[in-house]
N, CA and C atoms as a LAMMPS dump frame, in Angstrom:
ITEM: TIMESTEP
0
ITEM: NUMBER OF ATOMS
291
ITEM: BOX BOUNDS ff ff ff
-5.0000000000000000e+02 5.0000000000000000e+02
-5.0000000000000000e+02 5.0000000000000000e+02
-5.0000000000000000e+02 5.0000000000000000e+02
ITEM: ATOMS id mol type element x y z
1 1 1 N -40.322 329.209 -8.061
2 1 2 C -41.327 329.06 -9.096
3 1 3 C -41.396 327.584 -9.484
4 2 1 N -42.841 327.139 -9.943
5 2 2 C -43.281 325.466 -9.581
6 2 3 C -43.406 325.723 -11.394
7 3 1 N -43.077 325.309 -12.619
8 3 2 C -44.047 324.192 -13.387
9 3 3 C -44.864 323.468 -13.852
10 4 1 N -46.046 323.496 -14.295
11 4 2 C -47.048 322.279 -14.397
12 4 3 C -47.18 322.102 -16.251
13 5 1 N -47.559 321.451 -16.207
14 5 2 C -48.434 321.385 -17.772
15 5 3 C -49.681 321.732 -17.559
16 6 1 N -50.429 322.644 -18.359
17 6 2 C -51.896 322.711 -18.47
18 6 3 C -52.725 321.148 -18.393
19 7 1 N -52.333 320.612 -19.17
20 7 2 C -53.263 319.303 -19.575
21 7 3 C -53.172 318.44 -18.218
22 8 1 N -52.327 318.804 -17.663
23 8 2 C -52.375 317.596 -16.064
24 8 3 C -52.998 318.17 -15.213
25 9 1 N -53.511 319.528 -15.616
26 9 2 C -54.696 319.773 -14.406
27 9 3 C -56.156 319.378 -14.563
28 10 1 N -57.005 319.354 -14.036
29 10 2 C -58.665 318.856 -14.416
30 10 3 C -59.308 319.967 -13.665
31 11 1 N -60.077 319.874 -14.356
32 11 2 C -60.836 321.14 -14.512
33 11 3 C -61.72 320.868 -13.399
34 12 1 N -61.687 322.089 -12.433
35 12 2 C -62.596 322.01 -10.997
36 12 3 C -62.131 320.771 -9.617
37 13 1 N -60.863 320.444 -10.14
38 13 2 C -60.1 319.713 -9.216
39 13 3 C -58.966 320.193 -8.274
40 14 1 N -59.091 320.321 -7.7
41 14 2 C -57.869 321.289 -6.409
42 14 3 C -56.467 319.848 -6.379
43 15 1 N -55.277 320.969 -6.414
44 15 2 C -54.202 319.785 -6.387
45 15 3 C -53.414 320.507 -5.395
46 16 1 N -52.54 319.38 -4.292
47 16 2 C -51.544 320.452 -3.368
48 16 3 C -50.157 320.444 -4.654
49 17 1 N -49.825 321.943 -4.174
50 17 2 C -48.264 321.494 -4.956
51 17 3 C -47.318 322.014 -3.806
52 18 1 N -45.958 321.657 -3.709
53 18 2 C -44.996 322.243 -2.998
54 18 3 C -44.382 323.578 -3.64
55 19 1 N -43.841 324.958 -3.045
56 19 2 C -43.549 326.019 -3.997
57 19 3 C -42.324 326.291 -2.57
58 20 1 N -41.287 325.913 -2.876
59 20 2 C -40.149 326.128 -2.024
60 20 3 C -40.979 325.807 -0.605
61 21 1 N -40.957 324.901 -0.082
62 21 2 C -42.012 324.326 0.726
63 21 3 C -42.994 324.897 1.997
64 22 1 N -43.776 325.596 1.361
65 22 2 C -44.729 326.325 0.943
66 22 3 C -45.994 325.488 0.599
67 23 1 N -46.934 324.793 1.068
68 23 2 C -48.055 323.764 0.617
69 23 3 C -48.834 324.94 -0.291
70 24 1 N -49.134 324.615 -1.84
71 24 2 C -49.871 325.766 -2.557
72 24 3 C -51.106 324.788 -3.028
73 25 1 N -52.308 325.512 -2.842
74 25 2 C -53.056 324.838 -3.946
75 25 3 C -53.952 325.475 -5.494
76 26 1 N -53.918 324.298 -6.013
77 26 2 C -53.722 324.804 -7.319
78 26 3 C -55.161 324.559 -7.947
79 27 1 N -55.892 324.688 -8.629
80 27 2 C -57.218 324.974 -9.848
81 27 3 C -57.283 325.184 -11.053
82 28 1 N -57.59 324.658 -11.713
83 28 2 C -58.35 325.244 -13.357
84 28 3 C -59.638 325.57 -13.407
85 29 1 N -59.593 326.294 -13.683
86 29 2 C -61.451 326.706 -14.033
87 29 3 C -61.435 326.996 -15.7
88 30 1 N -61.786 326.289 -16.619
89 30 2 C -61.81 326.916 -18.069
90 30 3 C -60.292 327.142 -18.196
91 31 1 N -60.018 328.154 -19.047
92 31 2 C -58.233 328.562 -19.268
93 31 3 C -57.806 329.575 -18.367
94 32 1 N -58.658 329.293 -16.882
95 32 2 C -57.855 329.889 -15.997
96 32 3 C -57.043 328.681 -14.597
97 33 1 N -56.035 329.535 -14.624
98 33 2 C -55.328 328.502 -12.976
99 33 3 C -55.511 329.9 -11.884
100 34 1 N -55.585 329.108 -10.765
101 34 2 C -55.842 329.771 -9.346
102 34 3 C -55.046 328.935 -8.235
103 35 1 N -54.038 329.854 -7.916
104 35 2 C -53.122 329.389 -6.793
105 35 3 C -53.391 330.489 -5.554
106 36 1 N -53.645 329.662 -4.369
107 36 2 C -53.779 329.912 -3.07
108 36 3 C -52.927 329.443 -2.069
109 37 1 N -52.847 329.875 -0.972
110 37 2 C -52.561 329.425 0.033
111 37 3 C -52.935 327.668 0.738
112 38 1 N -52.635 326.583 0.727
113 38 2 C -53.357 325.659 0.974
114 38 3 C -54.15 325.468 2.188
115 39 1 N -53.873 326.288 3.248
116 39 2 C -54.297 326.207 4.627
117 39 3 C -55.222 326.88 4.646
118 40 1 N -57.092 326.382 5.405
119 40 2 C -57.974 327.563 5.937
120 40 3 C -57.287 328.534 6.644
121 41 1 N -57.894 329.734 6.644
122 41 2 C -57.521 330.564 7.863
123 41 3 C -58.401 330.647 9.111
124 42 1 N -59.214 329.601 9.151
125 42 2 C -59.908 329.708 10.293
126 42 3 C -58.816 328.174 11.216
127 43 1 N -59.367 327.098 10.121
128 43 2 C -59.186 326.317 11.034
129 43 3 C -57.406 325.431 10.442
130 44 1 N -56.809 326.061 9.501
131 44 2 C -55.836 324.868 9.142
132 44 3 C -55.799 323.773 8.7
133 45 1 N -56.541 323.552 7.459
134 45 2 C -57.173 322.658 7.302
135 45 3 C -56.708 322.952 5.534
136 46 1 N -56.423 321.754 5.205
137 46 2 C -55.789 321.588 3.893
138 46 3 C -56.989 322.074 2.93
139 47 1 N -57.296 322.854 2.317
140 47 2 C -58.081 323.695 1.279
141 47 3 C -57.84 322.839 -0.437
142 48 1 N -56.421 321.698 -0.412
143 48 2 C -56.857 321.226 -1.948
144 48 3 C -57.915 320.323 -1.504
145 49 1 N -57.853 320.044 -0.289
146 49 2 C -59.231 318.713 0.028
147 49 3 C -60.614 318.99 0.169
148 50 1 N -60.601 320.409 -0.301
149 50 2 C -61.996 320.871 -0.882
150 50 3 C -62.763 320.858 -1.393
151 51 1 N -63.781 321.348 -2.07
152 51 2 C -64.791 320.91 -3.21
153 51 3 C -64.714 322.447 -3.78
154 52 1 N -64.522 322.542 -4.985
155 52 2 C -64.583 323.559 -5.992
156 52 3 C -65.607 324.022 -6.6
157 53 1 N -66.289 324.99 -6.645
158 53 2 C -67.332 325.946 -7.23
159 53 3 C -66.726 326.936 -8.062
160 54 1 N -67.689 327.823 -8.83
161 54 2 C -67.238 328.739 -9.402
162 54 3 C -66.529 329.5 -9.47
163 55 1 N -65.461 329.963 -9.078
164 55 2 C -64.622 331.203 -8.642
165 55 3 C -64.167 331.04 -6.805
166 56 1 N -64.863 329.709 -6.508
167 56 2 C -64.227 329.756 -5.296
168 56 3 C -63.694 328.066 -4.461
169 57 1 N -63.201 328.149 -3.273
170 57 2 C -63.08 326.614 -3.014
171 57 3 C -63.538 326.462 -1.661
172 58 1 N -64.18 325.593 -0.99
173 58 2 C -64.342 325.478 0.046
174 58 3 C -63.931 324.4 1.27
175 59 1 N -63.601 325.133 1.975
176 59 2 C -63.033 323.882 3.054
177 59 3 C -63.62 323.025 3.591
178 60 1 N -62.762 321.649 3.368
179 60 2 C -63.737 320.755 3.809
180 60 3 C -64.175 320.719 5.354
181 61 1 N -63.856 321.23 6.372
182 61 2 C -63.871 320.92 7.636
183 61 3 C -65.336 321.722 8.196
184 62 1 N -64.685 323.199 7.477
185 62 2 C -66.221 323.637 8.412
186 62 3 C -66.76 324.669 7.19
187 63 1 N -66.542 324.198 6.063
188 63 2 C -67.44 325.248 4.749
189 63 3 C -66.905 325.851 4.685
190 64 1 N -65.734 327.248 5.243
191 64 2 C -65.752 328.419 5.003
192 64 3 C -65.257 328.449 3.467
193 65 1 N -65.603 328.949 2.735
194 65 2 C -64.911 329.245 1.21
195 65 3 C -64.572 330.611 0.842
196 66 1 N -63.259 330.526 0.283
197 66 2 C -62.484 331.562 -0.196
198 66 3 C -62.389 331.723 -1.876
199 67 1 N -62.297 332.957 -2.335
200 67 2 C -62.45 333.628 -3.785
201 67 3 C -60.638 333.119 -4.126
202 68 1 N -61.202 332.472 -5.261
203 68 2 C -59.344 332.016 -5.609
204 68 3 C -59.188 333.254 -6.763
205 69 1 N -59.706 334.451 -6.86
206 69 2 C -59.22 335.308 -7.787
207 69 3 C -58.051 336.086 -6.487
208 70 1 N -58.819 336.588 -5.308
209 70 2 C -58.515 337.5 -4.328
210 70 3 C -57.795 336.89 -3.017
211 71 1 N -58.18 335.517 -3.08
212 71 2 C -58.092 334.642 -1.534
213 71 3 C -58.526 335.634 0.035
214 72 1 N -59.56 336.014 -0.392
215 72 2 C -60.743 336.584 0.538
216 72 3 C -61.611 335.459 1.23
217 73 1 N -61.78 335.515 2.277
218 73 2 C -62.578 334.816 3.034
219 73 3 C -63.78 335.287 2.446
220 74 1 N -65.138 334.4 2.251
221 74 2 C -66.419 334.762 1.146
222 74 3 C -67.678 334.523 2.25
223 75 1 N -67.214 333.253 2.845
224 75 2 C -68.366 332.926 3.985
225 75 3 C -67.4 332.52 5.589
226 76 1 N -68.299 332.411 6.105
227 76 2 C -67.811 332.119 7.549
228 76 3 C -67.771 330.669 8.045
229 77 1 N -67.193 329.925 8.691
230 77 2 C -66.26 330.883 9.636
231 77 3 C -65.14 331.123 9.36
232 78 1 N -64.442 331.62 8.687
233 78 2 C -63.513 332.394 8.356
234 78 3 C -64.122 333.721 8.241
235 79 1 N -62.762 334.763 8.163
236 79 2 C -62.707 336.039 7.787
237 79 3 C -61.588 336.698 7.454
238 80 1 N -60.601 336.041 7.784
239 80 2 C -59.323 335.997 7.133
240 80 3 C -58.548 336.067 5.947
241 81 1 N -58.449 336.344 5.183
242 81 2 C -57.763 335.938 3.406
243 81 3 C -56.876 335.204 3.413
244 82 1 N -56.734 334.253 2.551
245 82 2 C -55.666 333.156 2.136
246 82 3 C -54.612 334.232 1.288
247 83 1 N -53.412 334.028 0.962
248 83 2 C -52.646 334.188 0.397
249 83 3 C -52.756 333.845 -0.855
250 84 1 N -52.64 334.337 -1.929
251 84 2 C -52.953 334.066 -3.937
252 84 3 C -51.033 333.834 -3.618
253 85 1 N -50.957 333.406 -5.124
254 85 2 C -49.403 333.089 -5.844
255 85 3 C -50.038 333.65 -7.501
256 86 1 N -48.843 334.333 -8.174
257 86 2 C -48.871 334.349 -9.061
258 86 3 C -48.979 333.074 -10.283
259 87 1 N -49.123 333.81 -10.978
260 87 2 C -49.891 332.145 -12.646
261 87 3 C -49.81 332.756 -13.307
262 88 1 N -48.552 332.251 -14.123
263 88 2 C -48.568 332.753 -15.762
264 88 3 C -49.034 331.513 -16.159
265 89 1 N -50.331 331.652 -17.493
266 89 2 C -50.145 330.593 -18.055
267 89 3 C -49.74 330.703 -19.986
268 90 1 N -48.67 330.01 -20.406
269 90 2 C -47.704 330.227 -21.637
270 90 3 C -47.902 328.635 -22.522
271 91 1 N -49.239 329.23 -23.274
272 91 2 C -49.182 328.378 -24.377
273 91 3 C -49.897 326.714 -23.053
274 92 1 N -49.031 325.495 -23.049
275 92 2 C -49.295 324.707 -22.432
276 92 3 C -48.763 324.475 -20.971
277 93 1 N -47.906 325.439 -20.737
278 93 2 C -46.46 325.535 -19.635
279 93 3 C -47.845 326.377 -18.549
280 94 1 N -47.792 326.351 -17.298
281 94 2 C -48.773 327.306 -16.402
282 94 3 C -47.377 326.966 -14.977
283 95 1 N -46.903 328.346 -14.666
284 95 2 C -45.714 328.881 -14.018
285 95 3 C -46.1 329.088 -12.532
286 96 1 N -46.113 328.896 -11.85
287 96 2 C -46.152 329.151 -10.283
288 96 3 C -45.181 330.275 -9.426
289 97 1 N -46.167 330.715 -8.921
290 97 2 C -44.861 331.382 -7.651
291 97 3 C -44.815 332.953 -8.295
């Protein structure tokens, strides 16, 4: 389990974190966090180096974007699901893993 402070995340900004080394990436949307898997499942391709939308993130390499509630593949080319991590978030403390 990873640590963060709420306030060091930015809102609609993807961050990699390490989670027992494990590449995770991480989101705020409003007073929510969203931890995924960092890797596409199509192509392997680092997913915090994405661009963030509503409820989802997309890879930079070839678009495919995944739902950071479910880590469902949403568009193609993927079809695969990313892996989610649990998120407590406590007061200012937001818990990983």
């Amino acid at each position: 389990m990873i640590e963060l402070n709420l306030s060091d995340l930015i809102e609609n900004k993807a961050i990699k974190i390490d989670l027992d080394g494990t590449d995770v990436c991480v989101v705020r949307q409003g007073n929510e966090v969203f931890a995924v898997a960092d890797l596409c499942s199509h192509a392997e391709a680092s997913l915090s180096e994405g661009e963030v939308t509503t409820g989802r993130i997309e890879c930079w390499l070839h678009g495919a974007e995944f739902d950071l509630r479910t880590g469902e593949a949403v568009t193609p080319p993927a079809s695969a699901p990313v892996e989610t991590y649990s998120v407590i978030i406590d007061g200012e403390k937001v818990r990983i893993g």
